[in-house]
Jmol script that loads the backbone (N, CA, C; Angstrom):
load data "model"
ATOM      1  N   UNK A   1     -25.840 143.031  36.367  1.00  0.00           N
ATOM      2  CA  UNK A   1     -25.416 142.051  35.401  1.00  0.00           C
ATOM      3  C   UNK A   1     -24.699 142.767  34.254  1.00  0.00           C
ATOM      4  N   UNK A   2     -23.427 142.354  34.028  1.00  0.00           N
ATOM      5  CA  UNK A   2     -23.167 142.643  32.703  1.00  0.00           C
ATOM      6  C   UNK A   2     -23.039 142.226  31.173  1.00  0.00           C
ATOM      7  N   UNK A   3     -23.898 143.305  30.140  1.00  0.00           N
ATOM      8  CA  UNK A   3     -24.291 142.795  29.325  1.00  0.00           C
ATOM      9  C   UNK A   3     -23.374 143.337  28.526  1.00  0.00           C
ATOM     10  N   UNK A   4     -22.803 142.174  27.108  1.00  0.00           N
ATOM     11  CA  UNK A   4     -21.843 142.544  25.985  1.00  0.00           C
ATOM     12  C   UNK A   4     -22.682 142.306  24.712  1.00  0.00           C
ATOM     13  N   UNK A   5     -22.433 143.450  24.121  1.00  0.00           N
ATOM     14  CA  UNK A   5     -23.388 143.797  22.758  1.00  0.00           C
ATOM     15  C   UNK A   5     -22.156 143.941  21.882  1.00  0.00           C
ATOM     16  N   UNK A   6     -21.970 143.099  21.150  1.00  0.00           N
ATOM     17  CA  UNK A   6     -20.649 143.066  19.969  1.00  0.00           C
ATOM     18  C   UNK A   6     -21.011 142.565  18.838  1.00  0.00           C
ATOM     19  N   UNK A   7     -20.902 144.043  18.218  1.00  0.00           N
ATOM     20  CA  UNK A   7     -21.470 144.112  16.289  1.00  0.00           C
ATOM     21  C   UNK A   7     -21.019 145.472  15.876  1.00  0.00           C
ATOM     22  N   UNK A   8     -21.025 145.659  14.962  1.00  0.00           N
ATOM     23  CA  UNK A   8     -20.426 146.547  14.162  1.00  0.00           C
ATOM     24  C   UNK A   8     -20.690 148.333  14.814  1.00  0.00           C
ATOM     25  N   UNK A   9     -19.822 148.889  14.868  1.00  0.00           N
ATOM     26  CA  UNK A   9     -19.493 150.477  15.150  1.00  0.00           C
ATOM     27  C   UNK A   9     -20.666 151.572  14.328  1.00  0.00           C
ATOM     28  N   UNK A  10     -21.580 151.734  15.230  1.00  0.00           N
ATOM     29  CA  UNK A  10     -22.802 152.788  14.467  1.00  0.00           C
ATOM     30  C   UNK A  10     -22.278 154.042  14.654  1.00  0.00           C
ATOM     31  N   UNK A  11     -20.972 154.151  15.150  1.00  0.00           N
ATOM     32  CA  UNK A  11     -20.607 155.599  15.723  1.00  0.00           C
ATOM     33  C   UNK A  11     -19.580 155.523  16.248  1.00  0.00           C
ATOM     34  N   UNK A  12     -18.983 157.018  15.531  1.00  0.00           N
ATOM     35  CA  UNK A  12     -17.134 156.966  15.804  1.00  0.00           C
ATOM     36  C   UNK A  12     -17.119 158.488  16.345  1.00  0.00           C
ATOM     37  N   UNK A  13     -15.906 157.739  17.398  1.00  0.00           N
ATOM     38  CA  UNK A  13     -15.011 159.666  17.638  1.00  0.00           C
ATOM     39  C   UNK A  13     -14.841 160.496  16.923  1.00  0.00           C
ATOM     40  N   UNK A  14     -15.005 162.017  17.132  1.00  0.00           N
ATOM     41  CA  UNK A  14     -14.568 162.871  16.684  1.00  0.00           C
ATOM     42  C   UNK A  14     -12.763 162.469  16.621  1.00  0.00           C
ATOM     43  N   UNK A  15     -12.521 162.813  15.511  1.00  0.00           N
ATOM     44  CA  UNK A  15     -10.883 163.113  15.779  1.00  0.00           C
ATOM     45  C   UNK A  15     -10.797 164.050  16.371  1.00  0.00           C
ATOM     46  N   UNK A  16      -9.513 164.147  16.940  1.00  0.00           N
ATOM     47  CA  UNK A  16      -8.589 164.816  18.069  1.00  0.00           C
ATOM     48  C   UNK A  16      -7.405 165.783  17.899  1.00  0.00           C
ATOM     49  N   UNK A  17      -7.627 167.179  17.571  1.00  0.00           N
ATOM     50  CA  UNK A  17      -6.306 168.239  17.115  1.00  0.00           C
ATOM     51  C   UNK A  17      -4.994 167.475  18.033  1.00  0.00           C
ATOM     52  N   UNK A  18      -4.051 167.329  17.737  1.00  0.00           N
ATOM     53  CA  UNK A  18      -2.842 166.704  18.092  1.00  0.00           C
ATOM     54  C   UNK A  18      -2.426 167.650  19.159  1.00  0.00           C
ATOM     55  N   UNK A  19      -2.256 169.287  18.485  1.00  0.00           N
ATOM     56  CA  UNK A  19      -1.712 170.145  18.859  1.00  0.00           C
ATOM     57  C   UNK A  19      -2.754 170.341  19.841  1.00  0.00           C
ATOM     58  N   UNK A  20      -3.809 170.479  20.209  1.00  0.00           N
ATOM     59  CA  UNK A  20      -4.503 170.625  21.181  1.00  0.00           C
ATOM     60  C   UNK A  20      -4.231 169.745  22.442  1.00  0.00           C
ATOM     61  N   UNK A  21      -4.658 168.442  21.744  1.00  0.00           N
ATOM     62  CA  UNK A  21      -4.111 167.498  23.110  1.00  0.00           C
ATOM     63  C   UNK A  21      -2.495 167.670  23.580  1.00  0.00           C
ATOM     64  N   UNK A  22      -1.788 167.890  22.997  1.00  0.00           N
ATOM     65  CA  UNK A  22      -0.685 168.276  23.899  1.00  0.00           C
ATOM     66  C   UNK A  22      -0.390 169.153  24.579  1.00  0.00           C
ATOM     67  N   UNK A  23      -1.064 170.364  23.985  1.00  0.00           N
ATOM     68  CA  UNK A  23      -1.659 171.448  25.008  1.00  0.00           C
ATOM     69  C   UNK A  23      -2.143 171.319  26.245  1.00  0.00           C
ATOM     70  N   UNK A  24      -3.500 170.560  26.083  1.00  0.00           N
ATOM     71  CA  UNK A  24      -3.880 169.994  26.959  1.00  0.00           C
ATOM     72  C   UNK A  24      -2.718 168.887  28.370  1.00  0.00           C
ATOM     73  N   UNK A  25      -2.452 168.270  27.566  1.00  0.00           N
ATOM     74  CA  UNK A  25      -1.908 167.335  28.694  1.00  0.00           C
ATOM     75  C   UNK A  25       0.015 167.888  29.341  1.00  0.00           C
ATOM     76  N   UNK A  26       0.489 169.064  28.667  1.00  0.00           N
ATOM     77  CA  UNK A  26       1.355 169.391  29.398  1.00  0.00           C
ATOM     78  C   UNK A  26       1.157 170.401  30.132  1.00  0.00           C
ATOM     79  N   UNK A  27      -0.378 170.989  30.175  1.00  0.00           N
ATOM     80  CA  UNK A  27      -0.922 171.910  31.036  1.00  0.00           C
ATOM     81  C   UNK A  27      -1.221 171.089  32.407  1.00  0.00           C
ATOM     82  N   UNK A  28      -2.125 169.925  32.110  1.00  0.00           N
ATOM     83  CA  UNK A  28      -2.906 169.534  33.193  1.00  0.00           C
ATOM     84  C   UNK A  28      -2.048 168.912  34.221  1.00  0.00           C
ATOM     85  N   UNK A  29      -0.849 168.500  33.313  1.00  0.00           N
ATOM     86  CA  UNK A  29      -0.024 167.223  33.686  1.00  0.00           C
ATOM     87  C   UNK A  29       1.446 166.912  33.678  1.00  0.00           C
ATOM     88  N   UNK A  30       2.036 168.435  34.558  1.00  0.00           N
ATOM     89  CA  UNK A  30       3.018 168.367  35.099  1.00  0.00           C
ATOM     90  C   UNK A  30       3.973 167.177  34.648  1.00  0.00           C
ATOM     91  N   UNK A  31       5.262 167.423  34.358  1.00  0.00           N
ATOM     92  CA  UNK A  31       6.013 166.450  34.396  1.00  0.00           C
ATOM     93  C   UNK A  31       7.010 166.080  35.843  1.00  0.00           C
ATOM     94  N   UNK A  32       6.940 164.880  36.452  1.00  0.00           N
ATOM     95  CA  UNK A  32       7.360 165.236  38.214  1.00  0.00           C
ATOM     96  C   UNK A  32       7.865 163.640  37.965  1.00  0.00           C
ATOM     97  N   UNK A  33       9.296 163.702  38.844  1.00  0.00           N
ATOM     98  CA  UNK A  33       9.835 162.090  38.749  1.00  0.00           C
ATOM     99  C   UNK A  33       8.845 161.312  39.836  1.00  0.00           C
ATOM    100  N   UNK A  34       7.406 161.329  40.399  1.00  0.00           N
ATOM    101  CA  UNK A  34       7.027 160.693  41.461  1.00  0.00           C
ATOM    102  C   UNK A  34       6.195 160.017  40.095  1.00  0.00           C
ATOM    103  N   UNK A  35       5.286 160.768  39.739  1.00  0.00           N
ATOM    104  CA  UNK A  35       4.466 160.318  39.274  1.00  0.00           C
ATOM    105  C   UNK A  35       4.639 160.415  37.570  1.00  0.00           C
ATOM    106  N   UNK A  36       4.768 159.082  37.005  1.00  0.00           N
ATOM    107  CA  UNK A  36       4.738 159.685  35.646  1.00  0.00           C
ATOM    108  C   UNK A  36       4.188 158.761  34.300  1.00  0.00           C
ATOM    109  N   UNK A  37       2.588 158.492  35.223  1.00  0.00           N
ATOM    110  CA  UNK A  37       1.441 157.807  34.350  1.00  0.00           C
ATOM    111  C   UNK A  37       0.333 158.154  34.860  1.00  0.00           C
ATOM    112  N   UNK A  38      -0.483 158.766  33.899  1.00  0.00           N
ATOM    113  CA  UNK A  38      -1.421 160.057  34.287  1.00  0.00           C
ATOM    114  C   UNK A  38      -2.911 159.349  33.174  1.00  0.00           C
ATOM    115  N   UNK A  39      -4.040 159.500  33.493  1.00  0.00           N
ATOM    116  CA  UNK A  39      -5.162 159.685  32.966  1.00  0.00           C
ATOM    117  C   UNK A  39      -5.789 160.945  32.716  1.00  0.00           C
ATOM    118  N   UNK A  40      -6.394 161.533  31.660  1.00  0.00           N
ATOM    119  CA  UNK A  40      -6.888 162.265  31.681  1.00  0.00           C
ATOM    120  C   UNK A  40      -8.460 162.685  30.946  1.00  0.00           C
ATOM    121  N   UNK A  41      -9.661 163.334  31.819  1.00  0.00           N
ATOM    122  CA  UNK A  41     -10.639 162.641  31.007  1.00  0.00           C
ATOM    123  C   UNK A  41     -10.627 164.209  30.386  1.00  0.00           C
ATOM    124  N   UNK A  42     -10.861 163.833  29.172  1.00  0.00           N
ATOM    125  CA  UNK A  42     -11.164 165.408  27.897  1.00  0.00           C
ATOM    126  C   UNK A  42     -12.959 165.072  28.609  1.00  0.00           C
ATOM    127  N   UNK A  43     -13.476 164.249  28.481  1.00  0.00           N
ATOM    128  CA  UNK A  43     -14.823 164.864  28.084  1.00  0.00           C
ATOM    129  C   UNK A  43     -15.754 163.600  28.793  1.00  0.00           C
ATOM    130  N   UNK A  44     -16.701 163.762  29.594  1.00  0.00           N
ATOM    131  CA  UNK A  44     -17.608 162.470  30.346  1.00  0.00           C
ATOM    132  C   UNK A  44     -18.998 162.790  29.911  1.00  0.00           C
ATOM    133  N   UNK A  45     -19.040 163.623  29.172  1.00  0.00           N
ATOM    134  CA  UNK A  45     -21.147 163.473  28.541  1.00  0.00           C
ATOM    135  C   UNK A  45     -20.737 164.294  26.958  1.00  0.00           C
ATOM    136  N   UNK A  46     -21.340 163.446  25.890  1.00  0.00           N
ATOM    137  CA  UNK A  46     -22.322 162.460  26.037  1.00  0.00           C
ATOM    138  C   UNK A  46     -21.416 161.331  25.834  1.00  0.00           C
ATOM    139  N   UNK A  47     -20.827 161.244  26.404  1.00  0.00           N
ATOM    140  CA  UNK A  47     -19.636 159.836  26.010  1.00  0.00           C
ATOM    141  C   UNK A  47     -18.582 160.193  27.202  1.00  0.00           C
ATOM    142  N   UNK A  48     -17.756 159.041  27.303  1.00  0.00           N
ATOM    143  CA  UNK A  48     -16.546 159.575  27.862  1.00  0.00           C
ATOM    144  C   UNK A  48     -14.678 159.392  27.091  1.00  0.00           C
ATOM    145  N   UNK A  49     -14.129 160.339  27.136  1.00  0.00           N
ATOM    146  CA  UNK A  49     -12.796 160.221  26.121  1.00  0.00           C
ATOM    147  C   UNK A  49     -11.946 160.324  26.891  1.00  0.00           C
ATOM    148  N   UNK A  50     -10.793 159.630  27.701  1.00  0.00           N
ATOM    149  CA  UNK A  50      -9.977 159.477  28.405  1.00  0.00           C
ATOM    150  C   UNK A  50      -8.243 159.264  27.336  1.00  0.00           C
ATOM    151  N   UNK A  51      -7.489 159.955  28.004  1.00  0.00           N
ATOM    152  CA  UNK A  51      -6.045 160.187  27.533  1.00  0.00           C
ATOM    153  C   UNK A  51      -5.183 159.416  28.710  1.00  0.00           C
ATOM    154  N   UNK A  52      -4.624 158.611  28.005  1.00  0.00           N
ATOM    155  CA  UNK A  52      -3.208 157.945  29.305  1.00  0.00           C
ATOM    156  C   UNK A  52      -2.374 158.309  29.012  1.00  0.00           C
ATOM    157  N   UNK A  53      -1.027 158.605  29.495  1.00  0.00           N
ATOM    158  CA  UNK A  53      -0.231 159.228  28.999  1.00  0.00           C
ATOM    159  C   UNK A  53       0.940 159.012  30.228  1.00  0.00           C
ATOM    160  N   UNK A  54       1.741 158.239  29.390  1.00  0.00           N
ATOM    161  CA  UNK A  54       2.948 157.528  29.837  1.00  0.00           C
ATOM    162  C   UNK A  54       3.966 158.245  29.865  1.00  0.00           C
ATOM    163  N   UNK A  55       4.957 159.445  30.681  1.00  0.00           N
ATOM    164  CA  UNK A  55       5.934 160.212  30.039  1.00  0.00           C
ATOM    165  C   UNK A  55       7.526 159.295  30.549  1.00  0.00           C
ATOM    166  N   UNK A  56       7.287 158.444  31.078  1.00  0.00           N
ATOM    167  CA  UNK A  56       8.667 157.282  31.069  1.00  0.00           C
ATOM    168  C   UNK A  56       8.559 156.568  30.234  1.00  0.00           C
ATOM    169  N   UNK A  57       8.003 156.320  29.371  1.00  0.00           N
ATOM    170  CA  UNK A  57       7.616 155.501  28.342  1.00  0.00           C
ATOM    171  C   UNK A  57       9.233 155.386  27.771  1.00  0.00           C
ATOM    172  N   UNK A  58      10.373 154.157  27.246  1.00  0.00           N
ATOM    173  CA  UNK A  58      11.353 154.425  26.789  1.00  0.00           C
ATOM    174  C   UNK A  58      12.082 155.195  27.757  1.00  0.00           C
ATOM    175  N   UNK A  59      11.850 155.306  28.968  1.00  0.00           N
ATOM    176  CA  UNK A  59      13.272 156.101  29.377  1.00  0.00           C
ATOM    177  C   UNK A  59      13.298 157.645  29.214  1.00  0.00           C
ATOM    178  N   UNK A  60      12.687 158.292  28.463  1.00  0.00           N
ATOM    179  CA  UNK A  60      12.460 159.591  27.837  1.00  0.00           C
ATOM    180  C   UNK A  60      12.081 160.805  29.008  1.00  0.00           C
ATOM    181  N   UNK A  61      12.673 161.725  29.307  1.00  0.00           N
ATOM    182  CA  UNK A  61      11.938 162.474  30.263  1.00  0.00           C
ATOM    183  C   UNK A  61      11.087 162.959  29.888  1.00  0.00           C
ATOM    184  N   UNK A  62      10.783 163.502  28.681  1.00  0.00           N
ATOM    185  CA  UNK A  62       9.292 164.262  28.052  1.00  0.00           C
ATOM    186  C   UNK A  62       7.697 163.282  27.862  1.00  0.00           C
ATOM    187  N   UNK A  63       6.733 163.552  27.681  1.00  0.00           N
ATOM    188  CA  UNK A  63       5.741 162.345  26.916  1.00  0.00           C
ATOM    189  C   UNK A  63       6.578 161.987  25.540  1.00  0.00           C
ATOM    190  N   UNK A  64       6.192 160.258  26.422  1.00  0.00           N
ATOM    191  CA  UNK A  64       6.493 159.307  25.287  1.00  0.00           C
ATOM    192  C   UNK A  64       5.309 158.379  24.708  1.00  0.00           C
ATOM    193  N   UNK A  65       4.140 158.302  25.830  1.00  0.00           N
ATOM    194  CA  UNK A  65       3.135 157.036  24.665  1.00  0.00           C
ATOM    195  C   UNK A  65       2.037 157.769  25.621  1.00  0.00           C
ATOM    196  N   UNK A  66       1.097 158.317  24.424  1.00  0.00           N
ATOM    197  CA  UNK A  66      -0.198 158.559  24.733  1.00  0.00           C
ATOM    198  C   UNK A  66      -1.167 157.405  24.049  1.00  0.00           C
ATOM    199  N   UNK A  67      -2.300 157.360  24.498  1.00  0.00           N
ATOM    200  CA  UNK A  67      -3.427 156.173  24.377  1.00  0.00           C
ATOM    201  C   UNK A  67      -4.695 156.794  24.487  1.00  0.00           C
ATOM    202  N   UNK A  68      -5.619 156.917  23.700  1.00  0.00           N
ATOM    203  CA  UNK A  68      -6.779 157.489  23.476  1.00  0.00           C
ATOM    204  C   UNK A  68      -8.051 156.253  23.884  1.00  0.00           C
ATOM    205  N   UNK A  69      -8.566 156.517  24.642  1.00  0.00           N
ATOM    206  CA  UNK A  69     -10.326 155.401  25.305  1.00  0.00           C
ATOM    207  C   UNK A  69     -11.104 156.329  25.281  1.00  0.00           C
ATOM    208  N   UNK A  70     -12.299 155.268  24.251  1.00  0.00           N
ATOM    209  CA  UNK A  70     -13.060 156.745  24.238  1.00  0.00           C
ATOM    210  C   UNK A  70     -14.373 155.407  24.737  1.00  0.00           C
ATOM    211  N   UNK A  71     -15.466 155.518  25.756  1.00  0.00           N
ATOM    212  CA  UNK A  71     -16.567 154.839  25.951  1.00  0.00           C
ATOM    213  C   UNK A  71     -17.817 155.167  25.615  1.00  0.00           C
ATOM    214  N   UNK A  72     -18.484 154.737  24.745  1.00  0.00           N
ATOM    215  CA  UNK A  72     -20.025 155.425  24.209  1.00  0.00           C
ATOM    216  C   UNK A  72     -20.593 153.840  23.860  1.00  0.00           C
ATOM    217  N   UNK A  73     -22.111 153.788  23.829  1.00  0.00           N
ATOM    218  CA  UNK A  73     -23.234 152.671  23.551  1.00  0.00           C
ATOM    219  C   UNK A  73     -22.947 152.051  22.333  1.00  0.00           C
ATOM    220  N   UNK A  74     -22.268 152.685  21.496  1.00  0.00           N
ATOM    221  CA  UNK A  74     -22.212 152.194  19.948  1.00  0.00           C
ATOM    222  C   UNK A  74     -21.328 152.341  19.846  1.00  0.00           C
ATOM    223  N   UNK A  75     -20.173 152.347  20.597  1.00  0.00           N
ATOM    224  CA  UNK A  75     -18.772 152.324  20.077  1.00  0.00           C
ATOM    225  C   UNK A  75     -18.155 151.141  20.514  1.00  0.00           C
ATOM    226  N   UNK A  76     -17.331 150.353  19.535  1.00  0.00           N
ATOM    227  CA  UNK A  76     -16.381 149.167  20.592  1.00  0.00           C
ATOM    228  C   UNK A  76     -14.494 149.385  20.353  1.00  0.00           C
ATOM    229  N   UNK A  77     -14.052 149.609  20.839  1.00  0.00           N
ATOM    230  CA  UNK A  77     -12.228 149.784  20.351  1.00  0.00           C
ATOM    231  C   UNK A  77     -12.118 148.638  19.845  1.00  0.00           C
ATOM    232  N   UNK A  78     -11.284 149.040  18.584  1.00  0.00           N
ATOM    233  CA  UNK A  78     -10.764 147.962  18.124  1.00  0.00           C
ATOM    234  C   UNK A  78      -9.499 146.993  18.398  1.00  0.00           C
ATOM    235  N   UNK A  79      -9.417 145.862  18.895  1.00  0.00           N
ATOM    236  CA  UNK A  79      -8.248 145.232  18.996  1.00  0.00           C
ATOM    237  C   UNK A  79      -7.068 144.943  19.009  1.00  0.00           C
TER     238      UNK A  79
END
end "model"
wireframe off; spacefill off
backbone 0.3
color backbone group
C-alpha cells in the first residue's frame, strides 16, 4: 500500500559543489549521439540523490539541463 505523509521538510540536502558534479557527470557520462539522457545516482544510503542530465537539451552538443532528486523519509521536493 502506498502511504503519502505531506507536511513540512524536517530535513534538507546537503548542497552540491557544482564543480564536482560536473566532474562527476562528464566522467561517468560520456557524451555519444545514441544516447543523450542519462541518470545518475551520487549516493543510495542513507538517502538516495539522483542527477538527470539532459545534454540535447536546446540543441546544444555539451550538457544543457541537469535536475537534482534527492529521496529521504523527511524530505518532499518542492513543486
Amino acid at each position: 500500500m502506498l502511504e503519502l505523509r505531506i507536511g513540512q521538510n524536517t530535513w534538507e540536502p546537503p548542497e552540491l559543489n557544482e564543480e564536482e558534479v560536473m566532474r562527476l557527470v562528464t566522467k561517468r557520462m560520456p557524451i555519444t549521439e545514441d544516447q543523450h539522457e542519462r541518470l545518475l545516482f551520487l549516493r543510495i544510503r542513507p538517502y538516495i540523490d539522483a542527477i538527470y542530465v539532459n545534454y540535447k537539451y536546446k540543441g546544444e552538443p555539451a550538457v544543457g539541463y541537469i535536475e537534482r532528486f534527492v529521496f529521504h523519509d523527511d524530505y518532499a521536493l518542492a513543486p
